[in-house]
C-alpha positions in Angstrom: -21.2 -61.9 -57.7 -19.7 -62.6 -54.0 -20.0 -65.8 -52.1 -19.3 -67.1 -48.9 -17.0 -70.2 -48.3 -17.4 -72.1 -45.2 -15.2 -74.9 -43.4 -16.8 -76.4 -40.5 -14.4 -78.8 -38.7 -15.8 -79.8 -35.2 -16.4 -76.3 -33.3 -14.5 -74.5 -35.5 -15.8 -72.7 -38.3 -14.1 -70.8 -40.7 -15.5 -68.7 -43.7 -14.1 -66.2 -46.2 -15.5 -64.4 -49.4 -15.1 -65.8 -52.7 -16.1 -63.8 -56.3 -17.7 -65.2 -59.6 -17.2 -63.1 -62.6 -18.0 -63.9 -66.9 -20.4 -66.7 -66.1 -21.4 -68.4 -69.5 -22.9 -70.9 -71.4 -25.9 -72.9 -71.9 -27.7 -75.8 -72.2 -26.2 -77.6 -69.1 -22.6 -76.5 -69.3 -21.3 -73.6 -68.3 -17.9 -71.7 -67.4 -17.3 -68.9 -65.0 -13.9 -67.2 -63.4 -13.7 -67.7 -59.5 -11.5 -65.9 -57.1 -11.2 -66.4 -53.6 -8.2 -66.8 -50.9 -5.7 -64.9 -53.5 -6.4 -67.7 -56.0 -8.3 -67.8 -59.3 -10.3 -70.7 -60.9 -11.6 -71.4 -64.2 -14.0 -73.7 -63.4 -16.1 -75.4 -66.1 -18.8 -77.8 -65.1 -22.2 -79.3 -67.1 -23.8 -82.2 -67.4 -23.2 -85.6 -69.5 -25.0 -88.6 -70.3 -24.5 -90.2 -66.5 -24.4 -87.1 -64.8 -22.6 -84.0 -63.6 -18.8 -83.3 -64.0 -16.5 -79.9 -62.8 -13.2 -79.4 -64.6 -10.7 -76.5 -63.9 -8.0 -76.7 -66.2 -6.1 -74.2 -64.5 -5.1 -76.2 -61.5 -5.6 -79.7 -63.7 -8.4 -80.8 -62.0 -11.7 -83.2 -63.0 -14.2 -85.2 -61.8 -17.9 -86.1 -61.4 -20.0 -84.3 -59.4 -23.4 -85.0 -57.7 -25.9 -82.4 -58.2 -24.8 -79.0 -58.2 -26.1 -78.3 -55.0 -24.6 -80.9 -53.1 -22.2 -79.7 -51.4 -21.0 -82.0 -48.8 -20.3 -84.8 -51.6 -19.0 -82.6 -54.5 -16.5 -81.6 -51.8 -15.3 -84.3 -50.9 -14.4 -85.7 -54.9 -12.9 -82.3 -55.3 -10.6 -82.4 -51.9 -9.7 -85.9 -53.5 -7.7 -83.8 -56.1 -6.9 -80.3 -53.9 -7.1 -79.0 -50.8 -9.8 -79.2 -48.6 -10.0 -74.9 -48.8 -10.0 -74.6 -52.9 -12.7 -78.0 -53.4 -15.1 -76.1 -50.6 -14.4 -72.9 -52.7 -15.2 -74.4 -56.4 -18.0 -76.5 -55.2 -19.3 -73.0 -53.3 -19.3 -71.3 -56.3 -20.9 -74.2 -58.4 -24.0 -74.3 -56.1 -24.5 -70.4 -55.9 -24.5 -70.3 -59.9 -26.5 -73.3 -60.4 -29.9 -71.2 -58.0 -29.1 -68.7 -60.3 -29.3 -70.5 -63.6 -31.8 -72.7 -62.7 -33.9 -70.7 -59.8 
Protein backbone atom coordinates (compact mmCIF):
# COMPACT_ATOMS: atom_id res chain seq x y z
CA UNK A 1 0.00 0.00 0.00
CA UNK A 2 1.62 3.62 -1.04
CA UNK A 3 1.27 6.75 0.98
CA UNK A 4 1.95 10.17 0.85
CA UNK A 5 4.16 12.10 3.42
CA UNK A 6 3.78 15.65 3.79
CA UNK A 7 5.93 18.47 5.57
CA UNK A 8 4.40 21.78 5.58
CA UNK A 9 6.73 24.50 7.08
CA UNK A 10 5.37 28.07 6.36
CA UNK A 11 4.95 28.18 2.38
CA UNK A 12 6.92 25.42 1.77
CA UNK A 13 5.55 22.11 1.34
CA UNK A 14 7.27 19.09 0.80
CA UNK A 15 5.88 15.58 0.16
CA UNK A 16 7.33 12.16 -0.97
CA UNK A 17 5.90 8.52 -1.19
CA UNK A 18 6.06 6.17 1.50
CA UNK A 19 5.12 2.06 1.25
CA UNK A 20 3.33 -0.25 3.87
CA UNK A 21 3.84 -3.89 3.39
CA UNK A 22 2.85 -7.37 5.92
CA UNK A 23 0.44 -5.42 7.94
CA UNK A 24 -0.79 -7.76 10.96
CA UNK A 25 -2.40 -8.33 13.92
CA UNK A 26 -5.54 -7.88 15.80
CA UNK A 27 -7.38 -6.80 18.46
CA UNK A 28 -5.91 -3.23 18.80
CA UNK A 29 -2.27 -3.99 18.05
CA UNK A 30 -0.79 -4.39 15.09
CA UNK A 31 2.72 -4.40 13.14
CA UNK A 32 3.40 -3.48 9.57
CA UNK A 33 6.92 -2.84 7.57
CA UNK A 34 7.20 0.90 6.31
CA UNK A 35 9.62 2.19 3.68
CA UNK A 36 9.98 5.59 2.61
CA UNK A 37 13.05 8.11 1.94
CA UNK A 38 15.54 4.99 1.46
CA UNK A 39 14.62 4.00 5.07
CA UNK A 40 12.62 1.05 6.52
CA UNK A 41 10.51 0.89 9.71
CA UNK A 42 9.12 -1.79 11.74
CA UNK A 43 6.59 -0.01 13.39
CA UNK A 44 4.40 -1.66 16.00
CA UNK A 45 1.58 0.29 17.54
CA UNK A 46 -1.87 -0.77 19.59
CA UNK A 47 -3.56 0.28 22.31
CA UNK A 48 -3.21 -0.10 26.33
CA UNK A 49 -5.06 0.48 29.26
CA UNK A 50 -4.58 4.60 29.11
CA UNK A 51 -4.33 4.77 25.56
CA UNK A 52 -2.33 4.47 22.28
CA UNK A 53 1.45 3.74 22.01
CA UNK A 54 3.89 3.32 18.54
CA UNK A 55 7.20 1.42 19.06
CA UNK A 56 9.84 0.78 16.28
CA UNK A 57 12.38 -1.22 17.54
CA UNK A 58 14.49 -0.83 14.61
CA UNK A 59 15.45 2.75 15.11
CA UNK A 60 14.78 2.28 19.26
CA UNK A 61 11.96 4.30 19.34
CA UNK A 62 8.58 4.53 21.82
CA UNK A 63 6.04 6.54 22.95
CA UNK A 64 2.34 7.35 23.41
CA UNK A 65 0.35 8.33 20.84
CA UNK A 66 -2.98 10.24 20.57
CA UNK A 67 -5.43 8.66 18.37
CA UNK A 68 -4.23 7.11 15.31
CA UNK A 69 -5.43 9.71 13.21
CA UNK A 70 -3.96 12.59 14.78
CA UNK A 71 -1.46 13.53 13.12
CA UNK A 72 -0.23 16.85 14.10
CA UNK A 73 0.24 15.59 17.80
CA UNK A 74 1.53 11.94 17.18
CA UNK A 75 4.17 13.94 15.23
CA UNK A 76 5.28 15.95 17.25
CA UNK A 77 5.99 12.89 20.34
CA UNK A 78 7.62 11.05 17.59
CA UNK A 79 10.02 14.17 16.23
CA UNK A 80 10.79 14.25 20.15
CA UNK A 81 12.71 10.93 19.49
CA UNK A 82 13.73 11.40 15.45
CA UNK A 83 13.71 13.60 12.88
CA UNK A 84 11.02 15.70 11.95
CA UNK A 85 10.99 13.61 8.22
CA UNK A 86 10.92 9.77 9.70
CA UNK A 87 8.05 10.91 12.90
CA UNK A 88 5.79 12.59 9.87
CA UNK A 89 6.54 9.32 7.89
CA UNK A 90 5.64 6.63 10.85
CA UNK A 91 2.73 8.71 12.11
CA UNK A 92 1.62 8.86 8.03
CA UNK A 93 1.63 5.44 7.85
CA UNK A 94 -0.13 4.78 11.30
CA UNK A 95 -3.20 6.90 10.22
CA UNK A 96 -3.50 5.39 6.63
CA UNK A 97 -3.67 1.78 8.34
CA UNK A 98 -5.73 2.68 11.12
CA UNK A 99 -8.98 3.97 7.98
CA UNK A 100 -8.23 0.76 6.83
CA UNK A 101 -8.58 -1.41 9.87
CA UNK A 102 -11.13 0.39 11.35
CA UNK A 103 -13.09 2.12 8.24
Amino acid sequence: MEFKCINSSGKRKITWPGKINNIRGSKGNYEMEVTARGCFYHVIFGSHAYGNYVCVPNWNVGCELADYTDLFWNTERLSRIINNQDAITIATAVREVSQILNG
